[in-house]
C-alpha positions as CSV (number, residue, x, y, z in Angstrom):
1,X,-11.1,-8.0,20.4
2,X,-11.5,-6.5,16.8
3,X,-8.7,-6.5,14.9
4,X,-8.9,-3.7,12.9
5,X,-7.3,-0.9,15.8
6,X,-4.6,-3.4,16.6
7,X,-3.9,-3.5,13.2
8,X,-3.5,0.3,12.6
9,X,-1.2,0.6,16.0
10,X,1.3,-2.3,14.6
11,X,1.3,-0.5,11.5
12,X,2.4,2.5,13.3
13,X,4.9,0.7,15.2
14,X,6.6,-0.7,11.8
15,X,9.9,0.3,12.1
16,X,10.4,-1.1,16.1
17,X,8.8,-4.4,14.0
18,X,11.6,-4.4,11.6
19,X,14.2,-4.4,14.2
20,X,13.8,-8.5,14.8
21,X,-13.6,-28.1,-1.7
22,X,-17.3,-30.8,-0.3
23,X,-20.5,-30.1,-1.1
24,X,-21.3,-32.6,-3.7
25,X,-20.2,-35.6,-6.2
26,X,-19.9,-36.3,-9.2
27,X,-21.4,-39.2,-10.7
28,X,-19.7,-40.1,-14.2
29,X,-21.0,-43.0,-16.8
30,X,-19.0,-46.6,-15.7
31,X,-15.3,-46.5,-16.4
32,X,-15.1,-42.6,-17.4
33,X,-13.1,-40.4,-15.1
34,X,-14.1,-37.1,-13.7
35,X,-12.1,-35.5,-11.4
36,X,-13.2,-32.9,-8.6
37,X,-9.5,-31.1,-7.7
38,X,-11.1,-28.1,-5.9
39,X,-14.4,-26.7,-5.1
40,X,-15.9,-23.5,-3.6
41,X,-18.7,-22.6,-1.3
42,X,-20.9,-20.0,-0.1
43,X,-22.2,-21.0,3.5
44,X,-24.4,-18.3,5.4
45,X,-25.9,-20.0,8.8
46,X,-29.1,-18.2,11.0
47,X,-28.9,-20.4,14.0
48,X,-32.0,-18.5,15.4
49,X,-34.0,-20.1,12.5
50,X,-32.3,-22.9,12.1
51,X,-31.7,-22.2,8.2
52,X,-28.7,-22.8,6.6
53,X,-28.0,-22.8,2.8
54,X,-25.0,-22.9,0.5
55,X,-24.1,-21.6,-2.7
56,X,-21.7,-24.1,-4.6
57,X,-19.6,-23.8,-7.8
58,X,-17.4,-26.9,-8.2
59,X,-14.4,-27.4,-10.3
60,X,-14.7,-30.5,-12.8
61,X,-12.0,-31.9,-15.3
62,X,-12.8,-35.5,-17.0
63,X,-13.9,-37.3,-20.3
64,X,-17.3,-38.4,-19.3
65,X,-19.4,-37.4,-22.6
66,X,-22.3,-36.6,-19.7
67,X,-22.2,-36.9,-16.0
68,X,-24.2,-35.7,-13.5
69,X,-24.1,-34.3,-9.4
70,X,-25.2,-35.3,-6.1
71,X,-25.5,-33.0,-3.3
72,X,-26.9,-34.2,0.3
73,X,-28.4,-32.1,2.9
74,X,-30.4,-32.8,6.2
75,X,-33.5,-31.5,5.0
76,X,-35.6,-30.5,1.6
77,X,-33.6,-28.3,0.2
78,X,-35.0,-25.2,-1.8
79,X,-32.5,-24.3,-5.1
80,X,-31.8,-20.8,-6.5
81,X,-29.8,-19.8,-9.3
82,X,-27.0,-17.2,-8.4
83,X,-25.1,-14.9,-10.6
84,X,-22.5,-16.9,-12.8
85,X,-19.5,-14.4,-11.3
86,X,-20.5,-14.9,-7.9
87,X,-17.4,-16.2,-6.9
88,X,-14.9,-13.7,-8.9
89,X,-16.9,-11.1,-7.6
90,X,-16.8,-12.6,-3.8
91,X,-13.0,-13.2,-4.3
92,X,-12.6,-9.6,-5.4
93,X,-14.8,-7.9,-2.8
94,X,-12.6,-10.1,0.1
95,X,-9.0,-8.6,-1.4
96,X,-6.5,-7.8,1.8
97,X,-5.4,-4.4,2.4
98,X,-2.5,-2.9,2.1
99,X,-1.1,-3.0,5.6
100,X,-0.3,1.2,6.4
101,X,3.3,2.1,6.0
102,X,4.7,4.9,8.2
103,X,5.7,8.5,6.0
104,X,8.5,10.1,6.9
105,X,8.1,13.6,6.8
106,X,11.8,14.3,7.2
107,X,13.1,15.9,3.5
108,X,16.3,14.9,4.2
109,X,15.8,11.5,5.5
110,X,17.2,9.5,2.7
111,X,20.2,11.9,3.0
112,X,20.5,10.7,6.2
113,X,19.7,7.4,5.7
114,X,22.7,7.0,3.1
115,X,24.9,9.0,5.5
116,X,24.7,6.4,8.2
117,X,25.0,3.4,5.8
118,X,28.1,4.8,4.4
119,X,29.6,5.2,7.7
120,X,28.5,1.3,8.5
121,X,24.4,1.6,10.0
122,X,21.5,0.2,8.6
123,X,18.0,1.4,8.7
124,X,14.7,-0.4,9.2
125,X,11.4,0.5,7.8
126,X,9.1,-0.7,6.6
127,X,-19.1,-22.3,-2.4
128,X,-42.0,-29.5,-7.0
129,X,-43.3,-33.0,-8.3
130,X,-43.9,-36.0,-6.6
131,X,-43.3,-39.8,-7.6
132,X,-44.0,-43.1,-7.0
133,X,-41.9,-45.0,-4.7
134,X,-39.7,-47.6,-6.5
135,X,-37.1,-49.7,-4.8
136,X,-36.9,-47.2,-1.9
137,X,-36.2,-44.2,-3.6
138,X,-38.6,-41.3,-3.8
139,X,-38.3,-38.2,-6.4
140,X,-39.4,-35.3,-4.1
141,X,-39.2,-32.7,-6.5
142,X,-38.2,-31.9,-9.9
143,X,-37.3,-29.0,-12.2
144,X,-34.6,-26.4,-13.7
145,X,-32.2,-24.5,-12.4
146,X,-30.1,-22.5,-15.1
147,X,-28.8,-24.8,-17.8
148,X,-29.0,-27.6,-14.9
149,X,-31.7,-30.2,-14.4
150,X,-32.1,-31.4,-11.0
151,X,-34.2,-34.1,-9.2
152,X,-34.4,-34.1,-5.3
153,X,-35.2,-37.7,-4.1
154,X,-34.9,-39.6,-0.8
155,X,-33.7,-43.4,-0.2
156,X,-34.1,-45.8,2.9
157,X,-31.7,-48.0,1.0
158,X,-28.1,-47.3,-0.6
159,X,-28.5,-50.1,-3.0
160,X,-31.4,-49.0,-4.4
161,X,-30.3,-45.4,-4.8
162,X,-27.4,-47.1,-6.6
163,X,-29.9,-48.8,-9.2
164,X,-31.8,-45.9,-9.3
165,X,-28.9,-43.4,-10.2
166,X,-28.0,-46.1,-12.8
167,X,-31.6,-46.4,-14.0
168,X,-31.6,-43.0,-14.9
169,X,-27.9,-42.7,-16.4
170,X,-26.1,-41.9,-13.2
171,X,-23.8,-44.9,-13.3
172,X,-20.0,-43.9,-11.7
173,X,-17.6,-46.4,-10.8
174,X,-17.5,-45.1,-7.1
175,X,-18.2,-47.3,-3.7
176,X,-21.1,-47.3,-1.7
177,X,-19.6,-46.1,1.4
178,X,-20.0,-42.5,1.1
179,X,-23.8,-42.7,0.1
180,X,-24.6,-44.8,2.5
181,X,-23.5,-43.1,5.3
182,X,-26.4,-40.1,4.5
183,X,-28.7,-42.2,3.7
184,X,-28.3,-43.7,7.3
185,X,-28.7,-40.3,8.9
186,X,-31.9,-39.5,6.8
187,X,-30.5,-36.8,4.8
188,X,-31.9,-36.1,0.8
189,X,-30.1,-35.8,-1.9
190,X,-30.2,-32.9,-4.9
191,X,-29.0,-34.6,-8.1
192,X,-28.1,-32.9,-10.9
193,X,-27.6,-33.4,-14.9
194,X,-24.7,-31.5,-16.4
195,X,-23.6,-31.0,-20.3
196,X,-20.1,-30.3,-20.1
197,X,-20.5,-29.9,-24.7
198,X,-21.2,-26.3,-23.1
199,X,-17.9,-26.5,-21.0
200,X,-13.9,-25.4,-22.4
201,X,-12.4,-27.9,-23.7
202,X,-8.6,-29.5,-23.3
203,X,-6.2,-30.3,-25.9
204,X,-6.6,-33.6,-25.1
205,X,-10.3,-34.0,-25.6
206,X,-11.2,-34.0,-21.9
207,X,-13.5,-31.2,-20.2
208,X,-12.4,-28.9,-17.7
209,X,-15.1,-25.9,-16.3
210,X,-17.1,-25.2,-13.3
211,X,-20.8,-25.5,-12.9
212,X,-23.4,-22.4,-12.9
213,X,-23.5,-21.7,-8.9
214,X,-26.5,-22.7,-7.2
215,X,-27.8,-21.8,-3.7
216,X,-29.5,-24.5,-1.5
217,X,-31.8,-23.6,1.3
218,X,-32.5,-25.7,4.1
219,X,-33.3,-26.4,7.9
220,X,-30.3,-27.6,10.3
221,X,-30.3,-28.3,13.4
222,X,-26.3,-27.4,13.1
223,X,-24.1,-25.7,10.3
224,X,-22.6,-28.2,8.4
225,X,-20.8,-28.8,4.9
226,X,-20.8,-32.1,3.1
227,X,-17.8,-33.6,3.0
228,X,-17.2,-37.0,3.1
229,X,-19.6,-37.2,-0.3
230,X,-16.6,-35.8,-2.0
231,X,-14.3,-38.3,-1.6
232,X,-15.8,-40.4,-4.2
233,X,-15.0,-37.7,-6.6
234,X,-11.4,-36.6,-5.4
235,X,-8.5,-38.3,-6.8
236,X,-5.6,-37.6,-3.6
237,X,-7.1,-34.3,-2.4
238,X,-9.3,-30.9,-3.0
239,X,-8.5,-27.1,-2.7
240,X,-11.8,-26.1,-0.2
241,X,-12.5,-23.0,-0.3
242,X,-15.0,-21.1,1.8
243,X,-17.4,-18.2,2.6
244,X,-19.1,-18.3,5.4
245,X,-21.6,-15.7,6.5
246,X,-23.0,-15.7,10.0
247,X,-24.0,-13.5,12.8
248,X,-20.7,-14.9,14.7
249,X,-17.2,-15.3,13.3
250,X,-17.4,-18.9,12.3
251,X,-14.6,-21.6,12.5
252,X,-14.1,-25.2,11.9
253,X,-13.8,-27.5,15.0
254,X,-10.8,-29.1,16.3
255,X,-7.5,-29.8,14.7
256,X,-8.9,-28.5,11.1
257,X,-9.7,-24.7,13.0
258,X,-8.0,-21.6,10.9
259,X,-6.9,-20.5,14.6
260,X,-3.6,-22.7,14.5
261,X,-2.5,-20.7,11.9
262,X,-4.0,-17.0,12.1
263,X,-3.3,-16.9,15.6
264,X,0.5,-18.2,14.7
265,X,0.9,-15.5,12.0
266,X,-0.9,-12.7,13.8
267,X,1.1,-12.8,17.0
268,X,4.2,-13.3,14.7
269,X,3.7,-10.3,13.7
270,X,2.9,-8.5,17.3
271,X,6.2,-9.8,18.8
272,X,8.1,-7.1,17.1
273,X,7.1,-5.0,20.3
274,X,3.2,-5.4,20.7
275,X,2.8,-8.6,22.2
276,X,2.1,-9.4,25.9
277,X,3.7,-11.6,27.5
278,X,0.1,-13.8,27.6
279,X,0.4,-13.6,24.0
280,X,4.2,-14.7,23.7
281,X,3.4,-17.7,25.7
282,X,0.2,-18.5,23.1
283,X,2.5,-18.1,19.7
284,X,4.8,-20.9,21.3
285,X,2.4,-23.1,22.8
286,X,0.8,-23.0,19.1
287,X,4.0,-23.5,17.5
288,X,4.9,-26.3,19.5
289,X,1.1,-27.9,18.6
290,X,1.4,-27.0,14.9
291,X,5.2,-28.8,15.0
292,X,3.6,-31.8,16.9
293,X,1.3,-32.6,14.8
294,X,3.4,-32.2,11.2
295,X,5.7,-34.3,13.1
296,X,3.1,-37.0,13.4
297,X,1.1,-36.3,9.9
298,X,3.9,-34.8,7.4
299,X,0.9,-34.3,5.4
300,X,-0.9,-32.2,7.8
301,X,-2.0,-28.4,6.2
302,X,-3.6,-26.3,8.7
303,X,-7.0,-24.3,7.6
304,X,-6.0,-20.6,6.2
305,X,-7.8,-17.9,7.3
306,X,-8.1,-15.3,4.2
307,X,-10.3,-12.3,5.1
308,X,-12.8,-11.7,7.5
309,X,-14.8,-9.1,8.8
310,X,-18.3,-7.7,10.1
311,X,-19.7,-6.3,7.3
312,X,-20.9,-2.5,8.2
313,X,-21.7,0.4,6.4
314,X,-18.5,0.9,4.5
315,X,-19.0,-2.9,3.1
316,X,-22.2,-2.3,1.8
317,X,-21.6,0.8,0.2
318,X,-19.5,-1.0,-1.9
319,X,-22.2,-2.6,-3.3
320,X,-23.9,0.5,-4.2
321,X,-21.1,2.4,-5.8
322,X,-17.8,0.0,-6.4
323,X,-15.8,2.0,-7.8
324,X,-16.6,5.3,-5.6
325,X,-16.2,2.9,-2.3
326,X,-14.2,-0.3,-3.5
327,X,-10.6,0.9,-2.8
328,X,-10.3,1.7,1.0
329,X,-13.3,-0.8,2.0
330,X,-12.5,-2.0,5.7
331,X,-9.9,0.8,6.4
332,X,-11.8,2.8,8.9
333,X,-9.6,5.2,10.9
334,X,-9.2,5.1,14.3
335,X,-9.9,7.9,17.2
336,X,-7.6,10.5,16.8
337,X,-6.6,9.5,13.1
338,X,-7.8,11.8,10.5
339,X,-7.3,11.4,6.2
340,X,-6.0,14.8,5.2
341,X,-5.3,16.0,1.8
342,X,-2.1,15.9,-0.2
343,X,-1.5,19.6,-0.6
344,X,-1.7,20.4,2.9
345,X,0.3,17.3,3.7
346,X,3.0,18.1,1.4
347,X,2.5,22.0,2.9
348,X,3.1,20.4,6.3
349,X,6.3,18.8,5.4
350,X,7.6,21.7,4.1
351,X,7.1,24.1,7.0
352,X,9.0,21.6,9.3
353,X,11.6,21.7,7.0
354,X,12.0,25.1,6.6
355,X,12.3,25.0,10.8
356,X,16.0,23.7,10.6
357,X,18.7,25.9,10.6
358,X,20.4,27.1,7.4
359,X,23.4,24.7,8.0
360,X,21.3,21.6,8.7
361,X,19.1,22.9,4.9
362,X,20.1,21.4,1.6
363,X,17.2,22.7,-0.7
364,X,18.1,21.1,-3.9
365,X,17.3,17.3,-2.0
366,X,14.8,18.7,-0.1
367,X,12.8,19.9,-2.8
368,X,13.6,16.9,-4.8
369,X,12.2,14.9,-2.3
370,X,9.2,16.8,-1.9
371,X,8.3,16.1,-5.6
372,X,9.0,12.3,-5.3
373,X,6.1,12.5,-2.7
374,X,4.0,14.2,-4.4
375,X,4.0,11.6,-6.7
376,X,4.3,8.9,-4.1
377,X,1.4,9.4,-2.2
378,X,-1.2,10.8,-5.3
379,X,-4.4,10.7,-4.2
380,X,-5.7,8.2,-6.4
381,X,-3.3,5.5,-4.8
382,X,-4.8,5.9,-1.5
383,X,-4.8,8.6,1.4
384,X,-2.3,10.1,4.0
385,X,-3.7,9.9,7.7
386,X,-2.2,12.0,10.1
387,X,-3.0,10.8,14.0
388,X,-3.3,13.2,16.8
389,X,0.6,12.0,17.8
390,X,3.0,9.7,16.7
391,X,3.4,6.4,18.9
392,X,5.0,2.9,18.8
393,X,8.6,4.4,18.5
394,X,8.1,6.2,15.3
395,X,8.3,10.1,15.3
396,X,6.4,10.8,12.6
397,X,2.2,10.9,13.2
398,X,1.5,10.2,9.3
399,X,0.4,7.0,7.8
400,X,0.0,5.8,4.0
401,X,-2.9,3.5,3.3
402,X,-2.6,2.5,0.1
403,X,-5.9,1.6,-1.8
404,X,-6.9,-2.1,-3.1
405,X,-6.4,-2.7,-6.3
406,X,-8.5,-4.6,-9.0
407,X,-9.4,-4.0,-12.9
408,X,-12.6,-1.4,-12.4
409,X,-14.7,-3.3,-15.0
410,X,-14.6,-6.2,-12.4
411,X,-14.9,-3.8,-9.3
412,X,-18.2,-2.6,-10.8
413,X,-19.2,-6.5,-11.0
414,X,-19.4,-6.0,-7.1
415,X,-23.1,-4.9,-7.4
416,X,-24.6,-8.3,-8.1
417,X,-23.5,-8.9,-4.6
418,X,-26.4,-6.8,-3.4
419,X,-28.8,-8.5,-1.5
420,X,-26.3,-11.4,-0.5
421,X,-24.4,-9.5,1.8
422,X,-26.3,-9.1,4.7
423,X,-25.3,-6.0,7.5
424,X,-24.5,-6.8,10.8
425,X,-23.1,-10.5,9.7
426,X,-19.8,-11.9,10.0
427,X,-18.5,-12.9,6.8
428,X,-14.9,-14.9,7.1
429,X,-13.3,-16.7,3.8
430,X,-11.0,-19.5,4.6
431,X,-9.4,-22.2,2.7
432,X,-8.5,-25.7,3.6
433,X,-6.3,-28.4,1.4
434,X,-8.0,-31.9,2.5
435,X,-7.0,-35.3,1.3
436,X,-9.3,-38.2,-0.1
437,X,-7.7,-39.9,3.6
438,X,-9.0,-37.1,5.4
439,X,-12.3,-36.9,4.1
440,X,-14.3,-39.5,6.6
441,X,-16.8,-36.8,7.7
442,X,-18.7,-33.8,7.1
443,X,-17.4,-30.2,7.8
444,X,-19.5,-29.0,11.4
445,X,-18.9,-25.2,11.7
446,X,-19.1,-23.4,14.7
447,X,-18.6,-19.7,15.8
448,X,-15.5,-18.3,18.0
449,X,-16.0,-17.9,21.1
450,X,-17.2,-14.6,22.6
451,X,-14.3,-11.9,22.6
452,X,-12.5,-14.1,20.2
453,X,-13.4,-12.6,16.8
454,X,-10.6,-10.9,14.7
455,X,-11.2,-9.2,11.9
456,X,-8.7,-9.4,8.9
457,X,-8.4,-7.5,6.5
458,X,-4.9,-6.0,5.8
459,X,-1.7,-8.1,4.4
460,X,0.5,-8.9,7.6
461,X,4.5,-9.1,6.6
462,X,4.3,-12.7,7.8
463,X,3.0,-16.1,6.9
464,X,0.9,-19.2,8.2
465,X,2.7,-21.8,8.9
């Protein structure tokens, strides 16, 4: 079920609904401390060629005069640099929607509206060279990747990756564990050099920046996001946040899936007077899991999903004109729902009014009225829609969709996304606050089921829980 109709019908039923971070490590000289609080990925996943890559721009503080990063993956990866705003620009391509707010064409409706209050109502409304082999450990490759030098080596031994990272001015005061455990499932490992004398720098002498973003390429037999290598590197817990773009909707598995808290804040929102009874019984039985399990891990933060959608036509034309295509991206209109323009809207209004009788009239608010809307709905601030006949308990069959709103130097920004968006993929942004405890394994994505998919893409009046 797509969620982009069911959205537009809630919308119209407003009023009734009033009434009730893992890819990598850092590795630090001995004693120095650099902290990883959050990191970012972009994941896209082809499971017909079993290719998977991800683009990564982690978030560093510390006093470390030089460190470096590791980054494991299951197979040779192949690096790319990506555009230093990759991230800004993804954050500001996946912006929510305002969610459509029902017009009320009545002139004297605010009259009204006061009327009743006086008298006691209310109203509602609404992320190559080849060595020798020395102690285990093999360089693979070798080179440069932006202002980054990287090395990508293999290892049939922890403790001799340890002395090699050392050798080579790796040395970090982390445990072996978390090294160890890819090294026993064969992985490699990308390791790069950072200067963080290029980075901003605090008060108080330490470092604080992210990295250029790199994209690494590489077979899979599953989609999968490093995670447990970040534990080294995280001092209680990380802000992950990621994009993932797929031909399926993709998800995390078990306990850590966005569903326990989309589904809980989606069908929140439908119990105004959309939801089935099927559905009333799911929004329980997942508040009653969510409540379970904080009761038994205080600590526990369920996954947030945070846009998602199948990128079409209207998403890539985005990326060919922002600032022509950037405000109403994801809004298409329904069957039956048509965008018409202000002066016939505001013509529209006006002829009802002029339908009531000359008692029910009072020109001087109508007109006023009339003006504030003009104003109100401008076309630059969005478009009026006008469906083929009101439903959901509102009389009115006109709709405001407001536009999305971001500085248009960064909108235009949106064009280096060419190329990385792909059409016909699912691209779904999520974000996930996991402790050091938590972090014991890797991230294995997965996508929803069949007839599962929901695309979001407008603000819902409620919140995960």
């Amino acid at each position: 079920m797509k969620l982009r109709w069911i959205v537009l019908t809630l919308a119209m039923a407003f009023t009734c609904v009033q009434r009730m971070d893992g890819a990598c490590c850092y590795f630090a000289a001995q004693d120095k401390d650099i902290n990883q609080p959050g990191q970012k990925a972009f994941i896209t996943w082809d499971p017909a060629e079993g290719v998977e890559s991800f683009t990564v721009q982690p978030k560093f503080e510390g006093n470390a005069l030089d460190f470096g990063m590791v980054i494991p993956t299951p197979s040779r990866p192949k690096l790319d640099e990506m555009p230093r705003d990759f991230f800004k620009d993804l954050a500001i391509y996946t912006i929510l929607l305002p969610l459509p707010q029902p017009i009320h064409t009545d002139l004297l409706w605010e009259l009204r509206v006061r009327e009743r209050m006086t008298a006691g109502g209310s109203a509602g409304g609404g992320g190559g060279i080849r060595g020798s082999k020395k102690g285990g450990v093999v360089v693979l490759e070798a080179g440069v990747i932006g202002s980054l030098d990287y090395k990508i080596i293999s290892a049939d031994d922890a403790s001799a990756l340890f002395a090699w990272l050392k050798d080579n001015r790796y040395s970090y005061a982390g445990d072996e564990s978390a090294l160890d455990y890819y090294v026993q499932k064969g992985w490699l490992f990308t390791v790069m050099k950072i200067d963080p004398k290029q980075m901003k720098k605090n008060p108080d002498g330490s470092y604080l920046g992210e990295v250029t973003p790199t994209r690494l390429a590489f077979a899979s037999k599953e989609c999968i996001y490093p995670l447990k290598i970040t534990q080294i590197s995280v001092r209680d817990k990380t802000d992950a946040l990621l994009y993932v773009q797929a031909p399926a909707q993709m998800d995390l598995v078990g306990d850590w899936s966005w569903m326990h808290s989309w589904r809980v804040m989606y069908l929140t929102f439908m119990l105004g007077c959309g939801a089935t009874p099927e559905e009333q019984q799911e929004v329980q039985q997942r508040n009653q899991w969510v409540t379970a399990k904080k009761r038994a891990d205080p600590n526990f933060e369920t996954t947030k999903l945070e846009w998602a959608k199948k990128l079409g036509d209207e998403e890539m034309a985005v990326l060919e004109d922002p600032l022509a295509n950037y405000a109403q991206m994801g809004g298409a209109l329904p069957p039956g729902a048509t965008a018409i323009p202000l002066p016939e809207f505001l013509a529209e209004a006006w002829a009802a009014y002029e339908k009531l009788d000359s008692a029910q009239r009072n020109d001087q608010i109508a007109r006023a009225r009339l003006a504030a809307m003009e104003q109100e709905y401008a076309a630059d601030q969005g478009r009026i829609v006008k469906f083929a006949q009101a439903s959901g308990g509102f009389v009115s069959p006109y709709m405001w969709y407001a536009n999305r709103e971001a500085p248009a130097e960064e909108v235009k920004g949106l064009a280096r996304l060419k190329g990385h968006m792909q059409k016909g993929r699912w691209l779904t942004k999520f974000r996930k606050q996991i402790r050091k405890d938590e972090m014991s394994v890797d991230l294995v994505l997965v996508p929803v089921d069949a007839g599962k998919e929901q695309e979001y893409v407008r603000i819902m009046p409620t919140s995960p829980p």
